[in-house]
LUMPAVO-761003 format. One record per atom (N, C-alpha, C): chain; residue number from 1; x, y, z; residue in one letter. Coordinates in Angstrom, 3 decimals. Example, Ala and Ser with C-alpha at 12.3 -4.5 7.8 and 13.67 -1.06 7.14 Angstrom:
! LUMPAVO-761003
sero; margu; x; y; z; kedren
A; 1; 13.190; -5.690; 7.800; A
A; 1; 12.300; -4.500; 7.800; A
A; 1; 13.200; -3.300; 7.800; A
A; 2; 12.850; -2.250; 7.080; S
A; 2; 13.670; -1.060; 7.140; S
A; 2; 12.900; 0.030; 7.870; S
! end
This chain:
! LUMPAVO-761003
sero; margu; x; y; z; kedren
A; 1; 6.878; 10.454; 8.273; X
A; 1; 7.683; 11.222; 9.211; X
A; 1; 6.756; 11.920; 10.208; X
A; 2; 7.073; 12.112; 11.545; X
A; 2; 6.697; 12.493; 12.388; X
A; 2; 7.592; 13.927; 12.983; X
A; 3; 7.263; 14.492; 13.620; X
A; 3; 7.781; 15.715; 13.896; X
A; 3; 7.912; 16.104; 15.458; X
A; 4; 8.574; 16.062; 16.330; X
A; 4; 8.091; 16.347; 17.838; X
A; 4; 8.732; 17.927; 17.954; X
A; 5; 7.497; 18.644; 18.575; X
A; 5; 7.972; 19.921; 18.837; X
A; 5; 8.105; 19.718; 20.385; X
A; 6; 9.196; 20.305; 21.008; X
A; 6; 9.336; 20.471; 22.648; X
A; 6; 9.464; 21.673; 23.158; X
A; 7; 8.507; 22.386; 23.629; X
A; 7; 8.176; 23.699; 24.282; X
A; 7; 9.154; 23.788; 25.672; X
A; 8; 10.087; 24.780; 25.933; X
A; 8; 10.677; 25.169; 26.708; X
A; 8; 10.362; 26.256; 27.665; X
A; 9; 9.734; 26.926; 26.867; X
A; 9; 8.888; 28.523; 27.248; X
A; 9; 9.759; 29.211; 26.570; X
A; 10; 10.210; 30.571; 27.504; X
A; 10; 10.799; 31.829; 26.513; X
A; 10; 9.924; 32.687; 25.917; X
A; 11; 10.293; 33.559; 25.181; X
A; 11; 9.194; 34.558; 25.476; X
A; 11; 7.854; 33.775; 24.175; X
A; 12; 8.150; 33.435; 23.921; X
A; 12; 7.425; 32.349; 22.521; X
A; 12; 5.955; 32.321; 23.235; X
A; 13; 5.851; 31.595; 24.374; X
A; 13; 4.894; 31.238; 24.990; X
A; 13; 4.844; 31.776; 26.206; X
A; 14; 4.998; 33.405; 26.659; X
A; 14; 4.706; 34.226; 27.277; X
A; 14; 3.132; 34.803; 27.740; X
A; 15; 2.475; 35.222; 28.383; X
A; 15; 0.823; 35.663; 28.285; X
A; 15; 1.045; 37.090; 29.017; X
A; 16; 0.344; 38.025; 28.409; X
A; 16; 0.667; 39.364; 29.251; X
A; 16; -0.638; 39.055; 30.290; X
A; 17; 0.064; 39.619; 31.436; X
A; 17; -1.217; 39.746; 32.568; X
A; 17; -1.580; 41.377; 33.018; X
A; 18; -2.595; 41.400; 31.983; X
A; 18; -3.208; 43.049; 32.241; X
A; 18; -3.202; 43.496; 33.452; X
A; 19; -3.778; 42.775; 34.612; X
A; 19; -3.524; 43.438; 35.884; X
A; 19; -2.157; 43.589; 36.830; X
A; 20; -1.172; 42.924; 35.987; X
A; 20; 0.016; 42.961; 36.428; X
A; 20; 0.782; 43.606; 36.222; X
A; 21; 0.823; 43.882; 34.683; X
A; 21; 1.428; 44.495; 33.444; X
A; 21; 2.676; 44.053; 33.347; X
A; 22; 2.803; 42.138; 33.470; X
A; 22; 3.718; 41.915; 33.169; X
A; 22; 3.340; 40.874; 32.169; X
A; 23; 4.887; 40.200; 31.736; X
A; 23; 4.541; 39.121; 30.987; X
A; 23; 4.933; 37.641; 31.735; X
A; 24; 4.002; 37.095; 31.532; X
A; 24; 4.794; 35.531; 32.447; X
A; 24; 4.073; 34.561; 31.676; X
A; 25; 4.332; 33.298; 32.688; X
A; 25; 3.820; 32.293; 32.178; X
A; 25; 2.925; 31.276; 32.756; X
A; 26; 1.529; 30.980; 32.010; X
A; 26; 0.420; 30.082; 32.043; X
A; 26; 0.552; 28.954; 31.266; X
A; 27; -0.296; 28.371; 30.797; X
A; 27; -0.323; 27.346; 29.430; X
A; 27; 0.332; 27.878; 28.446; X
A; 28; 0.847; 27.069; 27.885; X
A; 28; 1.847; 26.687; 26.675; X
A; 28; 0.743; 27.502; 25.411; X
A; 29; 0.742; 28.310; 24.914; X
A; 29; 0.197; 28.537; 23.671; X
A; 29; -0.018; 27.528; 22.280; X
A; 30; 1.367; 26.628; 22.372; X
A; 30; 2.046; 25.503; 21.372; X
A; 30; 0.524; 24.604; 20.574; X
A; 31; -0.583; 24.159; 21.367; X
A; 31; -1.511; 23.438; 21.125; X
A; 31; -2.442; 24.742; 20.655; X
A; 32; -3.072; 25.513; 20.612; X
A; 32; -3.679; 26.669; 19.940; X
A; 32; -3.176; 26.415; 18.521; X
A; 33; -2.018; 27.229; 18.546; X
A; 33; -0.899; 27.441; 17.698; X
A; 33; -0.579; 26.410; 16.254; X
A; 34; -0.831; 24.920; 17.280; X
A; 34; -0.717; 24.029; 16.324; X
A; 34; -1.892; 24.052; 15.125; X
A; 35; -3.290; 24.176; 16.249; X
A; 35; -4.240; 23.693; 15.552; X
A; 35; -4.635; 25.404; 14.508; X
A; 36; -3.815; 25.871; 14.662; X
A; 36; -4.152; 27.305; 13.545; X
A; 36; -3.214; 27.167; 12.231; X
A; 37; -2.232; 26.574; 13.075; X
A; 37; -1.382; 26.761; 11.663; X
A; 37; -1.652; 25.183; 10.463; X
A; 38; -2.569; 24.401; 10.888; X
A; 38; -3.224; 23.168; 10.185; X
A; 38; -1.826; 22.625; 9.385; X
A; 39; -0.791; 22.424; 10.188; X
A; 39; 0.001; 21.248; 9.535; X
A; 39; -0.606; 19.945; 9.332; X
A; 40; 0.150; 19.455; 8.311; X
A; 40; -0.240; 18.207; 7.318; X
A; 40; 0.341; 16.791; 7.968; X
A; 41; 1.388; 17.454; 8.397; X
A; 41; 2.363; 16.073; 9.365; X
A; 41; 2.022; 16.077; 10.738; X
A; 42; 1.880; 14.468; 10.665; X
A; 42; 2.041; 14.431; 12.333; X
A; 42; 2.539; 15.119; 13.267; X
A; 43; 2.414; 15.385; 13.993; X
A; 43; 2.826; 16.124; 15.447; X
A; 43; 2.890; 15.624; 16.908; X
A; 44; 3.867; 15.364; 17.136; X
A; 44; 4.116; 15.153; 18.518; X
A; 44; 4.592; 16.494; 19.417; X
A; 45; 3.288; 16.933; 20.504; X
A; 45; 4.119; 17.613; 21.375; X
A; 45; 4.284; 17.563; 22.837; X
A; 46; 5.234; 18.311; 22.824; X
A; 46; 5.936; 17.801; 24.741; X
A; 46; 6.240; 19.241; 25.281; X
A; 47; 5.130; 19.429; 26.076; X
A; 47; 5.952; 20.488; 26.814; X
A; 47; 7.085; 20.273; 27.867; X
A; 48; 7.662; 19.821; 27.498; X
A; 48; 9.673; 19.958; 29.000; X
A; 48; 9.185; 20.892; 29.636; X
A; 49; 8.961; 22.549; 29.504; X
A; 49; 9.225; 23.055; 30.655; X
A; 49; 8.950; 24.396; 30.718; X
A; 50; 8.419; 25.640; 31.284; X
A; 50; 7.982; 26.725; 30.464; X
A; 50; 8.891; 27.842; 31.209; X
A; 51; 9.889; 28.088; 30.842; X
A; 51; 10.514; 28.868; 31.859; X
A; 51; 11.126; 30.274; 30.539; X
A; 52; 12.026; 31.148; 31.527; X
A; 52; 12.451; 32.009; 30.178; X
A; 52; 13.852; 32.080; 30.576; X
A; 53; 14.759; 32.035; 29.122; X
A; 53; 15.833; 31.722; 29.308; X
A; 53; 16.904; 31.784; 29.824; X
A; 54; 16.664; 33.351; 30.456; X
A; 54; 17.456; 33.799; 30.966; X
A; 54; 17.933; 32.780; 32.694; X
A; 55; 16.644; 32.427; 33.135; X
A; 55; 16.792; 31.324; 34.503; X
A; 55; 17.176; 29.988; 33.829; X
A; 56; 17.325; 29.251; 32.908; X
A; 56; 17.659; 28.189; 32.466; X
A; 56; 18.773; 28.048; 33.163; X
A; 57; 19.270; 26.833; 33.645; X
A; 57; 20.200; 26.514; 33.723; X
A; 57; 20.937; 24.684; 33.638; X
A; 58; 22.117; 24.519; 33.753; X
A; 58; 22.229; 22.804; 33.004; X
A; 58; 21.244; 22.043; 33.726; X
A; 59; 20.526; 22.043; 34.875; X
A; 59; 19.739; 20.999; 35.132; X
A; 59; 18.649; 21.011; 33.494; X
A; 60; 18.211; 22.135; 33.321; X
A; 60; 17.309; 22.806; 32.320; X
A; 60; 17.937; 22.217; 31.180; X
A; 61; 18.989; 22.462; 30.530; X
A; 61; 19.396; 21.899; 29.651; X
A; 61; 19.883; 20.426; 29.489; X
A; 62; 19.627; 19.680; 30.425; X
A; 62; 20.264; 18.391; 30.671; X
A; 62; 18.954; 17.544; 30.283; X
A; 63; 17.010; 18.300; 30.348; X
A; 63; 15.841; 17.997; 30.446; X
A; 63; 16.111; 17.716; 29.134; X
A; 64; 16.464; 19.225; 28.391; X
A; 64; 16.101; 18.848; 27.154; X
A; 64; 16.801; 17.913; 26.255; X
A; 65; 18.192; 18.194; 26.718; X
A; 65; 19.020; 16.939; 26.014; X
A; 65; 18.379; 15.668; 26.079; X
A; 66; 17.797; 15.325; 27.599; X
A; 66; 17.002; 14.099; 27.627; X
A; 66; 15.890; 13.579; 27.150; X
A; 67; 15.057; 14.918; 26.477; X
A; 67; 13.646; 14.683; 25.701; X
A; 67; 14.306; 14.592; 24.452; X
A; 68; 15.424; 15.160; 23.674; X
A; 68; 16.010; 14.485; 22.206; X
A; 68; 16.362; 13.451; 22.218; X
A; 69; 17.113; 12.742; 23.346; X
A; 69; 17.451; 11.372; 23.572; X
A; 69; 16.461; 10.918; 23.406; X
A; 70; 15.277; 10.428; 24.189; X
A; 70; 14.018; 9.472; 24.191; X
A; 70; 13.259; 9.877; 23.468; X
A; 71; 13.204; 10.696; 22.221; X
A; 71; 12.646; 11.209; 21.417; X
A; 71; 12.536; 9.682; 20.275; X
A; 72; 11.515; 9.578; 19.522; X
A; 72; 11.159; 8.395; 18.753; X
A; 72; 11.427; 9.392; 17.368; X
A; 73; 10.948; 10.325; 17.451; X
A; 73; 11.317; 10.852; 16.090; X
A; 73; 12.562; 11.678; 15.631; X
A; 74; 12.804; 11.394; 14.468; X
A; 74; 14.473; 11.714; 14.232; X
A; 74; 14.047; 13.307; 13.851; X
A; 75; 13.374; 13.893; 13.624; X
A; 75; 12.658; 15.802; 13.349; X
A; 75; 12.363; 16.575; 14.359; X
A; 76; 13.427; 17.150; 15.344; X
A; 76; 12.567; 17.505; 16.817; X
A; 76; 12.950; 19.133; 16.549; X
A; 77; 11.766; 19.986; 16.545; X
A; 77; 11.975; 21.732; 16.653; X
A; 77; 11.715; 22.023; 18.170; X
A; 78; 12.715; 22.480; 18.359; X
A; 78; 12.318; 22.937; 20.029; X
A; 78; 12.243; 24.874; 20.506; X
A; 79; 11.180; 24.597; 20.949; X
A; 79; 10.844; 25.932; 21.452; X
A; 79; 11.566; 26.917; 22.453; X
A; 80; 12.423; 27.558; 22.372; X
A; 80; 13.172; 28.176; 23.589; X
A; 80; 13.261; 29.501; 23.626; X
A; 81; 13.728; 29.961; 25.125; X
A; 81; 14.225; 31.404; 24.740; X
A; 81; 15.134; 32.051; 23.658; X
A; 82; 15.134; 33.340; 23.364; X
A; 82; 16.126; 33.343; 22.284; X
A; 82; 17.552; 34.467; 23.414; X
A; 83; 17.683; 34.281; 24.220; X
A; 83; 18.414; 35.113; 25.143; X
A; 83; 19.612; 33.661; 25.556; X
A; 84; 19.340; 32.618; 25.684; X
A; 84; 20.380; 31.406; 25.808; X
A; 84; 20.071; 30.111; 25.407; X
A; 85; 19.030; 30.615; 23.757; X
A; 85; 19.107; 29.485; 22.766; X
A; 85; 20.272; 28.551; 22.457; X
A; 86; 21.376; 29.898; 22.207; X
A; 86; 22.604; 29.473; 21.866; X
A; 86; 23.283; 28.072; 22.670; X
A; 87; 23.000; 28.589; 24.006; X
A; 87; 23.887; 27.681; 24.693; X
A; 87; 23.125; 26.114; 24.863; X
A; 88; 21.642; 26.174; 24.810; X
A; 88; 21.040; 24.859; 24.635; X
A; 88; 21.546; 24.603; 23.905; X
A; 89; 21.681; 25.066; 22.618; X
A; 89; 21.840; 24.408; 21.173; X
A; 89; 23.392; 23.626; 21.335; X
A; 90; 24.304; 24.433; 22.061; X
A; 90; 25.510; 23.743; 22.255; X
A; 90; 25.762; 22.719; 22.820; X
A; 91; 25.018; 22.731; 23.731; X
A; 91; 24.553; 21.337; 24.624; X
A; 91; 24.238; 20.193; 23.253; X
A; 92; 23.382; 20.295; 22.866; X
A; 92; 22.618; 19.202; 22.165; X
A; 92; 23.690; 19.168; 21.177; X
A; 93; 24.873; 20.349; 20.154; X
A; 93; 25.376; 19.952; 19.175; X
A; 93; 26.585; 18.915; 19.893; X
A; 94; 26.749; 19.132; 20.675; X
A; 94; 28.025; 18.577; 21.317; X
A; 94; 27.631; 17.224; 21.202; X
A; 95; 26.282; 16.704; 22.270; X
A; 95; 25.726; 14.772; 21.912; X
A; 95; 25.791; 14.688; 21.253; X
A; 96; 25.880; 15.103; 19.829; X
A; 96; 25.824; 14.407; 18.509; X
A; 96; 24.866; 13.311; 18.140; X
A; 97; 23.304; 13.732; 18.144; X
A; 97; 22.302; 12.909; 18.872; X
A; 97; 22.147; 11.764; 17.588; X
A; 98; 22.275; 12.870; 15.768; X
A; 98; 22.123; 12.047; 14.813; X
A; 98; 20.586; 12.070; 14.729; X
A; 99; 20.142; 13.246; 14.884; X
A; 99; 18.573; 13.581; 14.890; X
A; 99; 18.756; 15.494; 13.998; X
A; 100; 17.688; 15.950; 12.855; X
A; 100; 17.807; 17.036; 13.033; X
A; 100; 17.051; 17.661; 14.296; X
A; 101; 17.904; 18.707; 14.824; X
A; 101; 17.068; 19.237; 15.687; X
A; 101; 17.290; 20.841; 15.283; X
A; 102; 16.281; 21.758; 15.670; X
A; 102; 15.712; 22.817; 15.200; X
A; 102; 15.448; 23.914; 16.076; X
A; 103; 16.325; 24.460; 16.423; X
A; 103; 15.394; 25.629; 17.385; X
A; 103; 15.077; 27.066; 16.916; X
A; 104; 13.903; 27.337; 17.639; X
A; 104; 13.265; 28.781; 17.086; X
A; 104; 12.579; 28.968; 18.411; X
A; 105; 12.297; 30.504; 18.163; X
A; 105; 11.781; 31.142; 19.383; X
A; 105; 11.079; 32.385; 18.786; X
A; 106; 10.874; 33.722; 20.071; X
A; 106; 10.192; 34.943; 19.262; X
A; 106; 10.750; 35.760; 20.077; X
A; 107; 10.253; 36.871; 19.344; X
A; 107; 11.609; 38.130; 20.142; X
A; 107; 10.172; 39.197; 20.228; X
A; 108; 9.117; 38.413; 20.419; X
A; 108; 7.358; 39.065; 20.628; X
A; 108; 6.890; 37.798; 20.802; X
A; 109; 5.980; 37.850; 22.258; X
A; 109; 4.592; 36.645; 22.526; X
A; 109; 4.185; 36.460; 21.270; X
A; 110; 3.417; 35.427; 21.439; X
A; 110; 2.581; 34.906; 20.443; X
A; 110; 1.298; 35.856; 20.499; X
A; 111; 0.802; 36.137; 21.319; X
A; 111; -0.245; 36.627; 21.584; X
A; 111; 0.268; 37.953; 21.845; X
A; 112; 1.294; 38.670; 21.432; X
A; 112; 0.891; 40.120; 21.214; X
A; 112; 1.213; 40.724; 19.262; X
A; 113; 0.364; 41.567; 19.181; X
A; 113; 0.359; 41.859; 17.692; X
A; 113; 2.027; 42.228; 17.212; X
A; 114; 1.906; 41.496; 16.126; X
A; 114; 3.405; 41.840; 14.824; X
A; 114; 4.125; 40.794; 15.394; X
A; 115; 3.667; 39.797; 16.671; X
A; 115; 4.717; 38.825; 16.774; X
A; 115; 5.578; 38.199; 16.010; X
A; 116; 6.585; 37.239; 15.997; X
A; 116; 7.151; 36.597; 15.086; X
A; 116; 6.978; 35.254; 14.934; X
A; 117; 6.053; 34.691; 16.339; X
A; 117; 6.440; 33.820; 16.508; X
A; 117; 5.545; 32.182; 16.192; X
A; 118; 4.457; 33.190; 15.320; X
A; 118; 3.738; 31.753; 14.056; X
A; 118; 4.610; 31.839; 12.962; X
A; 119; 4.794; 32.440; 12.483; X
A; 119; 5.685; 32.202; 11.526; X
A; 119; 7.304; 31.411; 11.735; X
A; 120; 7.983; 32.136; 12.783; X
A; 120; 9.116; 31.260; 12.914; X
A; 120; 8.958; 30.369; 13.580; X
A; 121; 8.179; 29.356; 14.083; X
A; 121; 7.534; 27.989; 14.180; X
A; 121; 7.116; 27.371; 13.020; X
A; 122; 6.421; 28.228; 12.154; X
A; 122; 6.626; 27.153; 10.900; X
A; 122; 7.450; 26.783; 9.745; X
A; 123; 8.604; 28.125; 9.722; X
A; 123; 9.688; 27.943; 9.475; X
A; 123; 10.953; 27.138; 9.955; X
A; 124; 10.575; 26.613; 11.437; X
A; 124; 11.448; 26.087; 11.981; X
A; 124; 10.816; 24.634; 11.530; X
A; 125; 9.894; 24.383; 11.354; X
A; 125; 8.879; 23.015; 11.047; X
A; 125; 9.175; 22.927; 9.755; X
A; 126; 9.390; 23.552; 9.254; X
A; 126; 9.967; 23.076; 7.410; X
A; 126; 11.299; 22.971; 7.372; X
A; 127; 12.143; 23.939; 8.464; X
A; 127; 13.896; 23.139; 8.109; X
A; 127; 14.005; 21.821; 8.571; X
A; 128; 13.019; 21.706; 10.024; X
A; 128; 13.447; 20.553; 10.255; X
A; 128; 13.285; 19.187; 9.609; X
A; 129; 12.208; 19.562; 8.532; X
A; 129; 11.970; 18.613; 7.661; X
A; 129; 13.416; 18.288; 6.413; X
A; 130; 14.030; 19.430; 6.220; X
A; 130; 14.618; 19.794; 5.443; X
A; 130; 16.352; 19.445; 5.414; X
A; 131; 16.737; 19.519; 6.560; X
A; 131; 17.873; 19.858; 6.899; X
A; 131; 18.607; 19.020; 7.099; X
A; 132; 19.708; 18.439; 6.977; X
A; 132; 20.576; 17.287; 7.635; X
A; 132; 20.793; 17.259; 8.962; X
A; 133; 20.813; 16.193; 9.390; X
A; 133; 21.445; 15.479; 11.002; X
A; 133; 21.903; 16.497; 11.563; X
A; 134; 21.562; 17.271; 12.692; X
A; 134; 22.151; 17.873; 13.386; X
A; 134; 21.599; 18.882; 14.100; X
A; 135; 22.450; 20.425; 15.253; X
A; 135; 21.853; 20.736; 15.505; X
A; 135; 21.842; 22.349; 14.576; X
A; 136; 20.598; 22.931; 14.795; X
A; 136; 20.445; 24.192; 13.760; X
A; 136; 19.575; 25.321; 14.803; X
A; 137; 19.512; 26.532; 14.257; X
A; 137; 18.869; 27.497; 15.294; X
A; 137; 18.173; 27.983; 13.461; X
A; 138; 16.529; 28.013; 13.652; X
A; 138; 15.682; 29.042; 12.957; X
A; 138; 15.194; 30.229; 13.149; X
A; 139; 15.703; 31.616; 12.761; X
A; 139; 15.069; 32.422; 13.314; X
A; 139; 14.714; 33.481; 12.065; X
A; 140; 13.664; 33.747; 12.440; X
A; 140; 13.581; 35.049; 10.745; X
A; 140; 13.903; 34.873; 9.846; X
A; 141; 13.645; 33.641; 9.296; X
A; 141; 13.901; 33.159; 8.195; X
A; 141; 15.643; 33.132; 7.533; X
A; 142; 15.930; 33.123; 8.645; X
A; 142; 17.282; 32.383; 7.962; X
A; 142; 18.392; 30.964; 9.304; X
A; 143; 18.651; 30.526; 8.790; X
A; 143; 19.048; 28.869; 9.220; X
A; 143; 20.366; 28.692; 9.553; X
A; 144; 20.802; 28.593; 11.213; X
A; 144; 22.093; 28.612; 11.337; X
A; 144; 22.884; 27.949; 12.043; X
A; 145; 23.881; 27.411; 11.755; X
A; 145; 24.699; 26.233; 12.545; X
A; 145; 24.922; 26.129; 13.987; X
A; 146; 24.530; 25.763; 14.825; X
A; 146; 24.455; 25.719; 16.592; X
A; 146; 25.959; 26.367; 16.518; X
A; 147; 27.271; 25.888; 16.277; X
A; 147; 28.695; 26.664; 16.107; X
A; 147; 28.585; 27.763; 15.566; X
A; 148; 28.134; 28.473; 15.303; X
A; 148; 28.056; 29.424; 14.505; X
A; 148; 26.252; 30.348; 14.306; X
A; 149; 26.156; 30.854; 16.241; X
A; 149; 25.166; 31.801; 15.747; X
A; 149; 25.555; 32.425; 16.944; X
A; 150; 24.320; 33.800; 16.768; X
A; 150; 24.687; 34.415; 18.314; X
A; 150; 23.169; 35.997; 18.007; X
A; 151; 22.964; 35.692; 19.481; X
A; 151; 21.974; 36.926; 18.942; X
A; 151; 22.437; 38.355; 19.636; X
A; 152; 22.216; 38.906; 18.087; X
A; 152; 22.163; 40.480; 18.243; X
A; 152; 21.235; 41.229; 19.168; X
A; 153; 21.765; 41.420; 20.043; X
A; 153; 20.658; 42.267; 21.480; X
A; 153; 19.694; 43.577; 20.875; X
A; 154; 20.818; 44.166; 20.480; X
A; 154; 20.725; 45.284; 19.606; X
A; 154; 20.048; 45.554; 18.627; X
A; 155; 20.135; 44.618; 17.450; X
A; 155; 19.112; 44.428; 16.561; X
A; 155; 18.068; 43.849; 16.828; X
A; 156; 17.965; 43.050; 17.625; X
A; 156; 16.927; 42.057; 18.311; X
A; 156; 16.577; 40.818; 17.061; X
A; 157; 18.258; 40.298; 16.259; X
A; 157; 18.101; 39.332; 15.305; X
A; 157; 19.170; 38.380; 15.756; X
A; 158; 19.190; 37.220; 15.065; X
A; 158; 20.335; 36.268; 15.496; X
A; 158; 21.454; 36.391; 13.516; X
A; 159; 22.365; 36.727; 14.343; X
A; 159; 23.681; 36.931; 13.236; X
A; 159; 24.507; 35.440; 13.090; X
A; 160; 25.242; 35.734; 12.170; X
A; 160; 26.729; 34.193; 12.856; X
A; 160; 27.747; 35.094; 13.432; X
A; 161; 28.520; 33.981; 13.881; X
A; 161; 29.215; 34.689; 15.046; X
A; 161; 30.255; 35.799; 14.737; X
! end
């Protein structure tokens, strides 16, 4: 089994720019990332697109539907914002691609301290190993049906609906 992760951006792969004092986006963190966390399985990755979710829109989601389509491997975790994860995910549950697919994100850069977001990458890399056909959202360790999630602003967690 092979695994393709597809980087979207979102705050996952964010970089703070000290002289700016903002956060935006450079290179994909995803290849660092990979080679720290020394998975055992193959890896395929694709960066689609590095944007944050809030600007997504269906052209954006139509990319990614199209990188699960031409996707060779039936295990795809995809990297996204967690502000309109949801609605990718609806996109993709709706094709009914017959692939698991997996999304996770971070609600902290990778690169700023207490992040979340090595860990819920490799949590999202073990459901997708795990999980039946379809689409799923990973976040903080718990696993939830594309119909049935939604994130808490407030808490800054993803609930069911």
């Amino acid at each position: 089994m092979t695994l393709r992760i597809i980087a979207t951006g979102g705050t996952f792969d964010k970089h703070y720019d000290e002289l700016a004092g903002k956060l935006s986006f450079a290179d994909s963190h995803l290849p660092e990332v990979l080679k720290r966390a020394r998975l055992t399985i193959p890896v395929e990755l694709e960066v689609c697109m590095l944007v944050d979710s809030l600007d997504m829109n269906d052209s954006h989601r139509n990319t990614v539907l199209q990188a699960c389509q031409q996707s060779a491997e039936k295990a795809i975790v995809i990297i996204h914002g967690t502000d309109t994860m949801r609605e990718t995910a609806e996109v993709l549950g709706a094709a009914n691609l017959g692939r698991t697919i997996v999304f996770t994100g971070a609600m902290i850069p990778y690169e700023i301290a207490n992040s979340d977001a090595f860990f819920n990458l490799g949590f999202a890399c073990s459901a997708a190993q795990l999980l039946p056909a379809g689409v799923h959202v990973a976040m903080n360790g718990k696993v939830f049906p594309w119909n049935d999630v939604q994130k808490n602003r407030e808490a800054g967690v993803f609930v069911n609906k």
